[in-house]
DSSP file (Angstrom, degrees, kcal/mol; ACC not computed):
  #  RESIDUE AA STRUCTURE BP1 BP2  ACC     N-H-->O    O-->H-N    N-H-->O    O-->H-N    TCO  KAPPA ALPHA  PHI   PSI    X-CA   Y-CA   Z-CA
    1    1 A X              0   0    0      0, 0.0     2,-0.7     0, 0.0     5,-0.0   0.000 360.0 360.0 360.0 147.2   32.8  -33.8  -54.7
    2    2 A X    >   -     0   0    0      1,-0.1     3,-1.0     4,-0.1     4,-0.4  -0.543 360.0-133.1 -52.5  87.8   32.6  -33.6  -51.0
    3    3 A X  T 3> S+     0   0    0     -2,-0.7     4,-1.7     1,-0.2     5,-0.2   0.517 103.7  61.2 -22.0 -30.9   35.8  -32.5  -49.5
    4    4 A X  H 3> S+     0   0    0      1,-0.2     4,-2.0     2,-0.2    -1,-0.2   0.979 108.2  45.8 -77.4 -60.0   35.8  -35.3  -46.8
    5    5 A X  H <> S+     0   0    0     -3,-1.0     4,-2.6     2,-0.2    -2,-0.2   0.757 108.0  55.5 -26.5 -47.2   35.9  -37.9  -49.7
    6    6 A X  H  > S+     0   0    0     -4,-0.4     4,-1.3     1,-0.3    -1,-0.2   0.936 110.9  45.9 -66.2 -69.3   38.6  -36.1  -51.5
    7    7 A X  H  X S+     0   0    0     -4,-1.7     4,-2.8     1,-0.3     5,-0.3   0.717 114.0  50.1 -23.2 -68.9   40.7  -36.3  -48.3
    8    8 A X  H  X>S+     0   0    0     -4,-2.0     4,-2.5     1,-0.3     5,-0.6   0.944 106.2  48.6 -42.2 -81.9   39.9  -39.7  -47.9
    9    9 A X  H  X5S+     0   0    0     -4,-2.6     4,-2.5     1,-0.2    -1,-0.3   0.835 110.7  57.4 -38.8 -46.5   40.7  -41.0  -51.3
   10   10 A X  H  X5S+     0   0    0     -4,-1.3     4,-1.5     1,-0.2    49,-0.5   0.997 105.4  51.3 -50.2 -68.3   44.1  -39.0  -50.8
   11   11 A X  H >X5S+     0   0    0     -4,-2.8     3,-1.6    47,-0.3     4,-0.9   0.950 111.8  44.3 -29.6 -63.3   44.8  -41.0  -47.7
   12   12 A X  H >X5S+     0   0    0     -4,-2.5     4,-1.3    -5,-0.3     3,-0.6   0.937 112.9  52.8 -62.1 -27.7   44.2  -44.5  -49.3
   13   13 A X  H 3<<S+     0   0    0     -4,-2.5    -1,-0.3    -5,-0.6    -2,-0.2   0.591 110.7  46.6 -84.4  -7.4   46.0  -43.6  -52.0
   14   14 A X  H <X S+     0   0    0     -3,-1.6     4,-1.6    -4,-1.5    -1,-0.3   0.596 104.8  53.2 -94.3 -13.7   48.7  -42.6  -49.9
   15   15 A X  H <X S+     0   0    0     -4,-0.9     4,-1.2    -3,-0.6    -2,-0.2   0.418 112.8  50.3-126.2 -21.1   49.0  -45.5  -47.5
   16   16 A X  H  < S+     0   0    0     -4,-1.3    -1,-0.1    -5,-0.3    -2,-0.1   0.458 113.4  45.2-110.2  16.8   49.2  -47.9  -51.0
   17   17 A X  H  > S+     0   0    0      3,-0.1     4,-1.2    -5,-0.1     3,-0.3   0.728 111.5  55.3 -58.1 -54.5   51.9  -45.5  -52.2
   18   18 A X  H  X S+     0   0    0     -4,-1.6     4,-1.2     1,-0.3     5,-0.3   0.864 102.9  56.4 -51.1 -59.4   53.1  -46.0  -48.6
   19   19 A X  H  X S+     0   0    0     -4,-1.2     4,-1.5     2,-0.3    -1,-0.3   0.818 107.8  41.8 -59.7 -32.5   53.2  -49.9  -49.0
   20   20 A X  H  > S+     0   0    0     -3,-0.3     4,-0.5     1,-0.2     3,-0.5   0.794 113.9  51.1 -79.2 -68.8   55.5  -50.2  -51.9
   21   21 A X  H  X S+     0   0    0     -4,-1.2     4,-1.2     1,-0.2    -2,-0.3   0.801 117.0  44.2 -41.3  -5.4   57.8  -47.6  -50.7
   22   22 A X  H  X S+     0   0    0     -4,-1.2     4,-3.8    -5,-0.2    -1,-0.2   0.837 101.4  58.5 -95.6 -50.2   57.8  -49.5  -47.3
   23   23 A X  H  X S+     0   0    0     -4,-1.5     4,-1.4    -3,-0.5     5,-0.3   0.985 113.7  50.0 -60.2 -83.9   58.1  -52.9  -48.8
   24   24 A X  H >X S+     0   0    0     -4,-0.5     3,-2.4    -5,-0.2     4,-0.7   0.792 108.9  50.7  -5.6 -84.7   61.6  -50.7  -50.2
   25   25 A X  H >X>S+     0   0    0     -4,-1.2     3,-2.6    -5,-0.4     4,-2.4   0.888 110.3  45.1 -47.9 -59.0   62.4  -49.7  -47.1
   26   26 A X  H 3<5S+     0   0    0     -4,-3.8    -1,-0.2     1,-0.3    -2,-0.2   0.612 109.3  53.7 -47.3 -22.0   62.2  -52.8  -45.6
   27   27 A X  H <<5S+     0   0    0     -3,-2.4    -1,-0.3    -4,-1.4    -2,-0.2   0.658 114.4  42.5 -54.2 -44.7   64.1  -54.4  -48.2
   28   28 A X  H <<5S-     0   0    0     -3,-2.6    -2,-0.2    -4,-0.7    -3,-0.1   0.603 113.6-124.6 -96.6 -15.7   66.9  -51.6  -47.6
   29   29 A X  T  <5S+     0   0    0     -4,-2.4     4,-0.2    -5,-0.3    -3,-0.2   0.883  75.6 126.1  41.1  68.7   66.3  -52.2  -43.3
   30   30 A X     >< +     0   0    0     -5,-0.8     4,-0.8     2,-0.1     5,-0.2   0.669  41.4  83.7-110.7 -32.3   65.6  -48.7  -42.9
   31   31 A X  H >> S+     0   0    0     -9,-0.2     4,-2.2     2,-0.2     3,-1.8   0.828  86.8  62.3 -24.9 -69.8   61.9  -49.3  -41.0
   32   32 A X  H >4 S+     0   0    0      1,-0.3     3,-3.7     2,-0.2    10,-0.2   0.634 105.8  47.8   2.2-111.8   63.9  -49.8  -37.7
   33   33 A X  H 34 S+     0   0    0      1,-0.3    -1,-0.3     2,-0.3    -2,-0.2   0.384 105.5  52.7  16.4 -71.3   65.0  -46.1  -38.4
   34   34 A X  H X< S+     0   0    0     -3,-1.8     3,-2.6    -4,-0.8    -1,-0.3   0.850 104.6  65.6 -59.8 -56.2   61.7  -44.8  -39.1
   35   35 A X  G X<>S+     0   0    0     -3,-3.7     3,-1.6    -4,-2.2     5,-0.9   0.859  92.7  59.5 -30.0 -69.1   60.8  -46.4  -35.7
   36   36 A X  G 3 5S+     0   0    0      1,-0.3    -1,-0.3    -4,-0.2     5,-0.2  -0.018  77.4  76.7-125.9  76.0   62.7  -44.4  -33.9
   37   37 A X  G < 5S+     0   0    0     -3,-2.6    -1,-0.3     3,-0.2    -2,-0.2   0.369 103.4  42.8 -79.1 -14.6   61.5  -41.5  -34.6
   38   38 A X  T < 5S-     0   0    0     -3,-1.6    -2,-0.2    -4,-0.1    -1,-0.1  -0.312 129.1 -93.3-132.8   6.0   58.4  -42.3  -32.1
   39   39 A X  T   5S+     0   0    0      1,-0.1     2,-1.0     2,-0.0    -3,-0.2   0.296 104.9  97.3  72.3 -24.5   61.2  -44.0  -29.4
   40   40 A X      < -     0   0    0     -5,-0.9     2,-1.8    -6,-0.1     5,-0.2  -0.770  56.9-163.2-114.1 104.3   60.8  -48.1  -30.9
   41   41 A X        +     0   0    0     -2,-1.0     2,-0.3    -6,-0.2    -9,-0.2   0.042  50.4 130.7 -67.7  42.0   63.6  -48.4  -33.3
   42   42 A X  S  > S-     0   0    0     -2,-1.8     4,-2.2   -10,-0.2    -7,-0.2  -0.758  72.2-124.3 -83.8 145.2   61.2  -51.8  -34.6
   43   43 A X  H  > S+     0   0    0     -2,-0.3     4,-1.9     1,-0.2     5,-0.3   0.947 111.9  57.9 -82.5 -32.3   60.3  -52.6  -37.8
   44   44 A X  H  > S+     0   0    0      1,-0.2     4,-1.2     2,-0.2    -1,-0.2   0.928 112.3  39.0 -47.5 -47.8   56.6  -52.6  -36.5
   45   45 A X  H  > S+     0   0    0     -5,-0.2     4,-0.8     2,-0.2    -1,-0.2   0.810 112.4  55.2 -55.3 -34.8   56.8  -49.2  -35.4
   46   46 A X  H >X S+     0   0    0     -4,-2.2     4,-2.0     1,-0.2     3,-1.4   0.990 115.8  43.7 -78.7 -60.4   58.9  -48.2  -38.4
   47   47 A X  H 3< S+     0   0    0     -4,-1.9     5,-0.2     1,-0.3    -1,-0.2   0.787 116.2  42.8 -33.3 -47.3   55.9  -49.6  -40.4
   48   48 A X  H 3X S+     0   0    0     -4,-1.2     4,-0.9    -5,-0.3    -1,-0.3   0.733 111.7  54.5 -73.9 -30.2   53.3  -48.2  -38.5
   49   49 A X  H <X S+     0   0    0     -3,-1.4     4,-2.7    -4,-0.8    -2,-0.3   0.902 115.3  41.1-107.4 -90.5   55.1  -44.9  -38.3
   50   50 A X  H  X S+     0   0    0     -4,-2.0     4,-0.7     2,-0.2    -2,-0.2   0.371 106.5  59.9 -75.1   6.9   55.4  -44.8  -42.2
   51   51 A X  H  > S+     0   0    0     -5,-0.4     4,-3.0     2,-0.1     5,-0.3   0.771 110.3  44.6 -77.0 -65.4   52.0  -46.1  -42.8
   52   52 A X  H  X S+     0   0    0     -4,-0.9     4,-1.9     2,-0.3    -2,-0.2   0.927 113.1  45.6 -26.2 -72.3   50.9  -42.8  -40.7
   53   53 A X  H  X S+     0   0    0     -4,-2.7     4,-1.1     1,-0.2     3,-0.5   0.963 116.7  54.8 -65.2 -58.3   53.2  -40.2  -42.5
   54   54 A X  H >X S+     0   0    0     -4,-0.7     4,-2.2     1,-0.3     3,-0.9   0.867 111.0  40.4 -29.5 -70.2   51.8  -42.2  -45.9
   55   55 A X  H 3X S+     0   0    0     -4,-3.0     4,-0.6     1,-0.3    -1,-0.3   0.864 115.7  52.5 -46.2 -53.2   48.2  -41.7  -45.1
   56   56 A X  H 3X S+     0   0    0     -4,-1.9     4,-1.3    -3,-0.5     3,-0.3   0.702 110.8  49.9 -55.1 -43.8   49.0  -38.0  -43.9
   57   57 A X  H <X S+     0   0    0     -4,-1.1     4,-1.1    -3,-0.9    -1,-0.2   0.664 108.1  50.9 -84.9 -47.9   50.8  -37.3  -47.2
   58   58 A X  H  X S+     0   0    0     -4,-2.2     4,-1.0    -5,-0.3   -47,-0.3   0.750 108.4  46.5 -69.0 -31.9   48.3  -38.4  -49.3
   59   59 A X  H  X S+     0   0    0     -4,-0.6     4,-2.8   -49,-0.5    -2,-0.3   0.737 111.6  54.9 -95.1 -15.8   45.4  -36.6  -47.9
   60   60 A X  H  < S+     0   0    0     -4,-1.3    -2,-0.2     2,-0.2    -3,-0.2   0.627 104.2  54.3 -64.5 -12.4   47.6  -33.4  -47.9
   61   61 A X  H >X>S+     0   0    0     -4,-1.1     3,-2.9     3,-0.2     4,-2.3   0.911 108.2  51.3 -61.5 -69.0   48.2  -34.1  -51.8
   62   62 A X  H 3X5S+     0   0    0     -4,-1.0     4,-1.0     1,-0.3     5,-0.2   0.921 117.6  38.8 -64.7 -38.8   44.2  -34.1  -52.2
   63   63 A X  H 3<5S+     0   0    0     -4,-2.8    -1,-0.3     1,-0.2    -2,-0.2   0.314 129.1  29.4 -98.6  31.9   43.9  -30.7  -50.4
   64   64 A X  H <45S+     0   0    0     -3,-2.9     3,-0.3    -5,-0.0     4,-0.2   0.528 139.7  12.2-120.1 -54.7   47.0  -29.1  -51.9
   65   65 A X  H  <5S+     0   0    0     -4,-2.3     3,-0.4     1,-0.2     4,-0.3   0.538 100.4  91.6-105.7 -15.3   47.4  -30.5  -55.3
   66   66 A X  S ><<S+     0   0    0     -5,-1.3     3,-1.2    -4,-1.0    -1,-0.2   0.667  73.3  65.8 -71.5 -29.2   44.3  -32.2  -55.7
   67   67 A X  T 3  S+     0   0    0      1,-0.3    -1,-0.2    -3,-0.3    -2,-0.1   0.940 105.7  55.5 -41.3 -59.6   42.1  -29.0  -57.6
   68   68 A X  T 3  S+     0   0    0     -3,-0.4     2,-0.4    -4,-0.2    -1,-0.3   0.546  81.6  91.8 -79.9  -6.8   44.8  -29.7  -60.4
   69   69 A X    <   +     0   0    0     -3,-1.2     3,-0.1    -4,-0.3     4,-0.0  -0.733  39.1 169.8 -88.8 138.3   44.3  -33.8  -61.3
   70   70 A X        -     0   0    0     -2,-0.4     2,-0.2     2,-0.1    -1,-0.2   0.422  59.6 -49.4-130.4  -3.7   41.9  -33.9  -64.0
   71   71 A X  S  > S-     0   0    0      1,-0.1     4,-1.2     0, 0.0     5,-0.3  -0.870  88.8 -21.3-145.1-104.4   42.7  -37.5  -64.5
   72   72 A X  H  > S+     0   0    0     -2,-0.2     4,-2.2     2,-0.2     3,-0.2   0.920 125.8  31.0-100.9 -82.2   44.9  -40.4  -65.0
   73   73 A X  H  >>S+     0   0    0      1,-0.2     4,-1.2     2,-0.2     5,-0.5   0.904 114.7  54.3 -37.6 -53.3   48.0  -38.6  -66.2
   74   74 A X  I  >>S+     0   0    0      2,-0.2     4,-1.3     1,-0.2     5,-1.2   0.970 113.1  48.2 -63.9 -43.4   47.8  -35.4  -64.6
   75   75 A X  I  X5S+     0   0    0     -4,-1.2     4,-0.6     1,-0.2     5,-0.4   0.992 108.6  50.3 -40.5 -63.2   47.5  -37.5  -61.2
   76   76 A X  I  <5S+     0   0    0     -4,-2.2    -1,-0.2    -5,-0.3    -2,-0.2   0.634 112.6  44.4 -71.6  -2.5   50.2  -39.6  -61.9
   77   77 A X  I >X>S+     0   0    0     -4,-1.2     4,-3.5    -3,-0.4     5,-0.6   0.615 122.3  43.0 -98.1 -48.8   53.0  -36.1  -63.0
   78   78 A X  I 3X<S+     0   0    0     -4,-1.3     4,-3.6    -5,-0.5     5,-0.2   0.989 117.3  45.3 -70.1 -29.9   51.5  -33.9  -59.4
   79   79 A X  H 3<<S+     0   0    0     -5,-1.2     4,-0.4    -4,-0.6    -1,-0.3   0.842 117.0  44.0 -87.5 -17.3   51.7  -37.2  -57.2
   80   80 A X  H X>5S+     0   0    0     -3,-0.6     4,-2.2    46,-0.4     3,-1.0   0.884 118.4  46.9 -76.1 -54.6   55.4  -38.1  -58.7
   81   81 A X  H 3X5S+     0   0    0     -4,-3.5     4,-2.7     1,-0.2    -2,-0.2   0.938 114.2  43.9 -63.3 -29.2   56.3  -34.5  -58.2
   82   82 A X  H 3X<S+     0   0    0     -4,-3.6     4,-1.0    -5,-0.6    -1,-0.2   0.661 116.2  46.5 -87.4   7.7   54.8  -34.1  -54.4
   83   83 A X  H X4 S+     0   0    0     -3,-1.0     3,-0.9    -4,-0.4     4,-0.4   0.883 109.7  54.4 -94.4 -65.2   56.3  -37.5  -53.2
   84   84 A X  H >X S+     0   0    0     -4,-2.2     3,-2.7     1,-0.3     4,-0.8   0.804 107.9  55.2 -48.2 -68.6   59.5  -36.2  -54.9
   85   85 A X  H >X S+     0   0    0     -4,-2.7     4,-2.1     1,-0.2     3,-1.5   0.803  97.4  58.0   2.8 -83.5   58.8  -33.2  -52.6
   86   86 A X  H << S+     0   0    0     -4,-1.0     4,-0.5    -3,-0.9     5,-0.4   0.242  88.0  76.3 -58.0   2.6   58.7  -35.1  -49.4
   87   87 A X  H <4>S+     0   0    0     -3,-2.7     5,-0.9    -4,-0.4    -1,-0.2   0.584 106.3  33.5 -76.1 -31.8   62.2  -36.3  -50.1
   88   88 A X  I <X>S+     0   0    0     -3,-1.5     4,-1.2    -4,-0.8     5,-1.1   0.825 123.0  48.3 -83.9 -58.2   63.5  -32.7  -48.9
   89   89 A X  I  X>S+     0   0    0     -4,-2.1     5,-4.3     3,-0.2     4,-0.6   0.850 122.9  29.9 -36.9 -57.6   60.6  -32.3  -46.2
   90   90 A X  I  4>S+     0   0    0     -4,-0.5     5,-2.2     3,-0.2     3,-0.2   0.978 132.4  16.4 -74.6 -76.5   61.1  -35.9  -44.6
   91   91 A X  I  45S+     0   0    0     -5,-0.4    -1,-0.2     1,-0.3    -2,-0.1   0.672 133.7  37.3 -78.2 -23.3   64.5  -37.2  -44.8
   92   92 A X  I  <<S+     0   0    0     -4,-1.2    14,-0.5    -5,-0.9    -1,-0.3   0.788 133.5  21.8 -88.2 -29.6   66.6  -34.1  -45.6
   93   93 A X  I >X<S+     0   0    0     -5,-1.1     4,-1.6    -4,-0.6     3,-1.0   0.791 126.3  14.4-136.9 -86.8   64.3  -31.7  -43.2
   94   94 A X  I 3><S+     0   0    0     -5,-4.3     4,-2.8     1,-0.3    -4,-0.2   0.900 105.4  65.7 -94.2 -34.3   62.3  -33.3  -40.6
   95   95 A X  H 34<S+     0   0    0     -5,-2.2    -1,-0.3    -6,-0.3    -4,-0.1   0.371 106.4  54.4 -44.7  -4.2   63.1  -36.6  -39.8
   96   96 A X  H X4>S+     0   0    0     -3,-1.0     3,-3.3     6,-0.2     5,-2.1   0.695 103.5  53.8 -38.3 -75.3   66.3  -35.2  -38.6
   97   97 A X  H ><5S+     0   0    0     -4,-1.6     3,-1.4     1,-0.3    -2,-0.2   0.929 102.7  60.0 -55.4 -40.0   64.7  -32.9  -36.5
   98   98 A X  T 3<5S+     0   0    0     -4,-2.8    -1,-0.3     1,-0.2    -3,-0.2   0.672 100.4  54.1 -54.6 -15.8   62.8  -35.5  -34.9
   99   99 A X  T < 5S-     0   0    0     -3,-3.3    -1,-0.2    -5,-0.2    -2,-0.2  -0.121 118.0 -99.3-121.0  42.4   65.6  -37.3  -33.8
  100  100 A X  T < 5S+     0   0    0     -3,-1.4    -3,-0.2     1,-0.1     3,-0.1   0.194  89.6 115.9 102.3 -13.1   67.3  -34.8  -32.0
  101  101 A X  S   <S-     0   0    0     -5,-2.1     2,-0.4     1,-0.3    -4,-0.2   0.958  76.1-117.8 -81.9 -35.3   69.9  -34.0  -34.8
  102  102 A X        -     0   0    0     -6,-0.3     2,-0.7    -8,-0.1    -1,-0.3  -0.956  40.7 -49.1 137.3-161.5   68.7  -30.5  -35.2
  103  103 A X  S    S+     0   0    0     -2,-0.4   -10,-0.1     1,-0.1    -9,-0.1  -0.897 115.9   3.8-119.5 123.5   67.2  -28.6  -38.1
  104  104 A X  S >  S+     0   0    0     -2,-0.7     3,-0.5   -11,-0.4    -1,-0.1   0.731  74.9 132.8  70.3  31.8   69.2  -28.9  -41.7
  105  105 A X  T 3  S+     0   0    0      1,-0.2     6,-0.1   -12,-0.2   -12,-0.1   0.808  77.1  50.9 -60.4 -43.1   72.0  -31.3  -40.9
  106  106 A X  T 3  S+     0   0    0    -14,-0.5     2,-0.8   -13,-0.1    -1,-0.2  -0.106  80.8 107.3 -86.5  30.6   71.2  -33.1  -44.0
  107  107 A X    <   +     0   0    0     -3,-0.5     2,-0.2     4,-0.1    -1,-0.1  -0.805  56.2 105.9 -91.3  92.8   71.3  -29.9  -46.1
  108  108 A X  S  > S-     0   0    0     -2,-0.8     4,-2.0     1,-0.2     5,-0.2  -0.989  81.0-123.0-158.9 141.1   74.3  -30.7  -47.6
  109  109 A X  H  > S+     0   0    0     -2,-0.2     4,-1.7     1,-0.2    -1,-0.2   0.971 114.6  46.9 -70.2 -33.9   75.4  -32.0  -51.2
  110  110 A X  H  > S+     0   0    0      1,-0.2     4,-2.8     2,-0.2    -1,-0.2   0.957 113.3  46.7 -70.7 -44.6   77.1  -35.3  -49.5
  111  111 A X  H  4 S+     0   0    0      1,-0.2    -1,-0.2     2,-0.2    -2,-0.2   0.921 114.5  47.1 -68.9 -43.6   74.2  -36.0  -47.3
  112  112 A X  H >< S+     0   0    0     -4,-2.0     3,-1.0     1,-0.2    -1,-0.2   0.906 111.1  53.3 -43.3 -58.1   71.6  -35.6  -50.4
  113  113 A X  H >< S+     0   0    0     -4,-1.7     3,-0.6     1,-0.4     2,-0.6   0.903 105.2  51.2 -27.5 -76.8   74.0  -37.8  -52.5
  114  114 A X  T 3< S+     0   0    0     -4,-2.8    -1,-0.4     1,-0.3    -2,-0.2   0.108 118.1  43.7 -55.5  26.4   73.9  -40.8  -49.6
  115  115 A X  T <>  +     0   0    0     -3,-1.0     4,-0.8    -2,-0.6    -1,-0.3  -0.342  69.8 105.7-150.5  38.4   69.6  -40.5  -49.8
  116  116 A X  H <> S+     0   0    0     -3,-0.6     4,-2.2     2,-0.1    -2,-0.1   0.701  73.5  59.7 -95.6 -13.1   69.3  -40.3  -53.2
  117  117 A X  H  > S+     0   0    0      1,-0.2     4,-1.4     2,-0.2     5,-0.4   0.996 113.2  53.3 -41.1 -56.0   67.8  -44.6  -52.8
  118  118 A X  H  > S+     0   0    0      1,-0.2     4,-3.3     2,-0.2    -1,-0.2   0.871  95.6  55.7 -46.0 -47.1   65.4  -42.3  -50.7
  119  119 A X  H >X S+     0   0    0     -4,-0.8     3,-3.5     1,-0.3     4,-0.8   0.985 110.8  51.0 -67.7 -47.8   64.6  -39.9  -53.3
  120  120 A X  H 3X S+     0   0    0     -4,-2.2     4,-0.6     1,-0.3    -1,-0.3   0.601 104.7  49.8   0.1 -76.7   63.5  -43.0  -55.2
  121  121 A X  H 3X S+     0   0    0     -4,-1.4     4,-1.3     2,-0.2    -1,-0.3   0.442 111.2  54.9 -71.7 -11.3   61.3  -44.6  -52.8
  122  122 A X  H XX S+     0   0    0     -3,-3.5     4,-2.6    -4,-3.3     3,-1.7   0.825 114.8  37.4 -77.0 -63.3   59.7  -41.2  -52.6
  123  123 A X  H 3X S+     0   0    0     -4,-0.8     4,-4.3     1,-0.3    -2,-0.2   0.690 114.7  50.7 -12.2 -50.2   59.1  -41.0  -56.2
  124  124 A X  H 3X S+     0   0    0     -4,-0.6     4,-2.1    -5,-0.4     5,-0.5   0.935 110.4  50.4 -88.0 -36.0   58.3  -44.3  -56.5
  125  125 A X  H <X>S+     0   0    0     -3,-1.7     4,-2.4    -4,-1.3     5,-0.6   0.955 117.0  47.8 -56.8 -24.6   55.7  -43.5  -53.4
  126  126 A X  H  X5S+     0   0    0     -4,-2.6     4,-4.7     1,-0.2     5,-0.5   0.969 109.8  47.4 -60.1 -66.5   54.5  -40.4  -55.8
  127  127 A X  H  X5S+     0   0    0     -4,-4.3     4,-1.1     1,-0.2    -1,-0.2   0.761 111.9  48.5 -38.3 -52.3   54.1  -42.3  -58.7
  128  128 A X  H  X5S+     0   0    0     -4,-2.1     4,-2.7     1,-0.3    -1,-0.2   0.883 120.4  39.4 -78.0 -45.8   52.0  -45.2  -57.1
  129  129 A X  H  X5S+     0   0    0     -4,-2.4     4,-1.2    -5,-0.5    -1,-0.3   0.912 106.5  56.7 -76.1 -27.9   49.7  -42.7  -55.3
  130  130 A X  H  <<S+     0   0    0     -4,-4.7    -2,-0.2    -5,-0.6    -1,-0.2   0.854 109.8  52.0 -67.5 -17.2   49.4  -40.5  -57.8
  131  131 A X  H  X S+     0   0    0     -4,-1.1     4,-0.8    -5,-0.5    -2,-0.2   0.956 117.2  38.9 -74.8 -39.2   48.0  -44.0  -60.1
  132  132 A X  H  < S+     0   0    0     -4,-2.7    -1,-0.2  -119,-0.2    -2,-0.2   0.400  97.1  78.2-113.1  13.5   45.7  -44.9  -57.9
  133  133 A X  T >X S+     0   0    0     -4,-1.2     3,-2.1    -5,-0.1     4,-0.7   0.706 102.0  42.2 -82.8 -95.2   44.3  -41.3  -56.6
  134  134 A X  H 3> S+     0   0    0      1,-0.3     4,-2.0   -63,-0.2     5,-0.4   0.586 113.2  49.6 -20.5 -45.8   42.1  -40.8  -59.6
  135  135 A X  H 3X S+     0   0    0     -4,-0.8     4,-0.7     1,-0.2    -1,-0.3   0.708 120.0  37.4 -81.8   4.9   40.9  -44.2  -59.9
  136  136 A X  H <> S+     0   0    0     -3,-2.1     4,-1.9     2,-0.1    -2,-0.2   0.843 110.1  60.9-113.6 -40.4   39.9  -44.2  -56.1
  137  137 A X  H  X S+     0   0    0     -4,-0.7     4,-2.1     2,-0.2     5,-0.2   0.975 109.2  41.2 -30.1 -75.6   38.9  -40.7  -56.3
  138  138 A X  H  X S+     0   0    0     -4,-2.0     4,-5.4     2,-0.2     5,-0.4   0.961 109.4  65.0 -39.2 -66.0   35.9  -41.8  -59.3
  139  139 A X  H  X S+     0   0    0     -4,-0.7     4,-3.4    -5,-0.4    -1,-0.2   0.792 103.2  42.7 -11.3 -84.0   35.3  -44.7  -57.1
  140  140 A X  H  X S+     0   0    0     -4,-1.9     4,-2.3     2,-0.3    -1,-0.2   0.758 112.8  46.9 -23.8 -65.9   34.1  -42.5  -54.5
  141  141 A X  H  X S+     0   0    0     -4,-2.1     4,-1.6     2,-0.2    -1,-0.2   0.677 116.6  51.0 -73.2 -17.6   31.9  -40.0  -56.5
  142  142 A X  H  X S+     0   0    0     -4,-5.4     4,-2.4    -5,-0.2     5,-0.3   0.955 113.6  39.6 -66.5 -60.2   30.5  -43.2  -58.2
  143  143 A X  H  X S+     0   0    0     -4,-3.4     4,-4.5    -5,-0.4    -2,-0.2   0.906 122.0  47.0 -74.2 -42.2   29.8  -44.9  -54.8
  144  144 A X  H >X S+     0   0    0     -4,-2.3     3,-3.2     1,-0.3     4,-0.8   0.880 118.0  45.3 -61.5 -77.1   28.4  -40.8  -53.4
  145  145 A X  H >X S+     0   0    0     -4,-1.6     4,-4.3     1,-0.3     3,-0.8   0.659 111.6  50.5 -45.5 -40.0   26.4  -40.5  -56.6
  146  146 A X  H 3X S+     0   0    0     -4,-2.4     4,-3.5     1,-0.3    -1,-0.3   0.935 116.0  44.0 -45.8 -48.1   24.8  -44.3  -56.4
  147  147 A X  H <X S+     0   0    0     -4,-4.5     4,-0.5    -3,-3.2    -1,-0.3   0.826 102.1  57.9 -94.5   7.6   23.9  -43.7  -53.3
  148  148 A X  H XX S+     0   0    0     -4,-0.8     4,-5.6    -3,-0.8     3,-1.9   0.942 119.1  47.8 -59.6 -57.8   22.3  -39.8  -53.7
  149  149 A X  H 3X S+     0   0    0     -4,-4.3     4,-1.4     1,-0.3    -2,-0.2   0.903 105.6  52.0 -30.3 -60.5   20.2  -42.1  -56.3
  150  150 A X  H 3< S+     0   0    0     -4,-3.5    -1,-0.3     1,-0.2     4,-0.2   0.299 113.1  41.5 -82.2  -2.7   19.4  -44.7  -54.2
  151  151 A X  H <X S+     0   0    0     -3,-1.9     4,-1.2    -4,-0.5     5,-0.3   0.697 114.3  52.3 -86.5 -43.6   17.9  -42.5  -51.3
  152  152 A X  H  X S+     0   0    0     -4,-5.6     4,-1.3     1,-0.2    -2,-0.2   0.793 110.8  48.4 -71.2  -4.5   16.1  -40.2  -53.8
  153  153 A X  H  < S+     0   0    0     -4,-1.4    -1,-0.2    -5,-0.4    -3,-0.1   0.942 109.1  52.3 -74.2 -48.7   14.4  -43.5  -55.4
  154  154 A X  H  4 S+     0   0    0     -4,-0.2    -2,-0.2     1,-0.2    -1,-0.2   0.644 108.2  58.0 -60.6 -21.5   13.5  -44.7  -51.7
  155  155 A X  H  < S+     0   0    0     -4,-1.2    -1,-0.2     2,-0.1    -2,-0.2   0.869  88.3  82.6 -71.1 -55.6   11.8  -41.0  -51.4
  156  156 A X  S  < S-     0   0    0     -4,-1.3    -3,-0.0    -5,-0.3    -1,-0.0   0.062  89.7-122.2 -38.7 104.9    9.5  -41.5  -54.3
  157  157 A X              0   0    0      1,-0.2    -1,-0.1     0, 0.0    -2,-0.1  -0.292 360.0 360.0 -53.5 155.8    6.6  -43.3  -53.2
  158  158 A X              0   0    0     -4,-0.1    -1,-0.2    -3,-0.1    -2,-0.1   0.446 360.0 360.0 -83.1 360.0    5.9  -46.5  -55.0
């Protein structure tokens, strides 16, 4: 399949991973937070802000991890494990560093301990993109193939 598609489907599939894990966050009234990382501690920016890192996350799953789902199960174990991932990257690792604290203040067992709700909502962001990148994936190489058809019928003269 055609690398820009992959990307893509990792992106949607990240940004409705993104939406339950936000609908979390919001729950927990951590967006704010998120916010300002960008300067507007708001839960629109925090939204907007983790829709973005979602999307981002998701097409970096199709072009890191993405070779290896070979369907509905294997999607759903690599997309639990790389969300699970993005619990050390984001909250332990860079989101720190984005807000000024420095690099590997929350490498620490207490600080891991207080984020483990986080590692959750990453999981729970893994899990949800990793269900729906396969089926959105197929989607895609149905919709490419339909239309590869549906030009080379429109060549044929009638």
């Amino acid at each position: 399949m055609f690398g820009t598609k992959k990307i893509l489907a990792g992106a949607v599939s990240g940004v409705v991973g993104g939406l339950v894990f936000g609908l979390m966050m919001a729950k927990m009234g951590t967006l704010p937070m998120i916010g300002r990382m960008v300067g507007s501690p708001t839960i629109a920016a925090g939204w907007l802000v983790h829709l973005t890192i979602s999307a981002s996350i998701g097409a970096s799953f199709s072009v890191l991890l993405g070779w290896l789902v070979s369907g509905r199960i294997s999607s759903l174990v690599f997309g639990t494990m790389y969300g699970s991932a993005w619990w050390l990257l984001g909250p332990l690792t860079l989101m720190p560093l984005f807000m000024g604290m420095g690099l590997g203040v929350n490498w620490n067992l207490a600080a891991a301990q207080n984020m483990l709700p986080s590692l959750m909502g990453h999981m729970m962001f893994g899990l949800v993109m990793g269900l729906t990148y396969h089926p959105v994936l197929r989607r895609f190489a149905i919709s490419r193939s339909t239309a590869a058809r549906e030009e080379q019928e429109a060549e044929v003269p009638a």
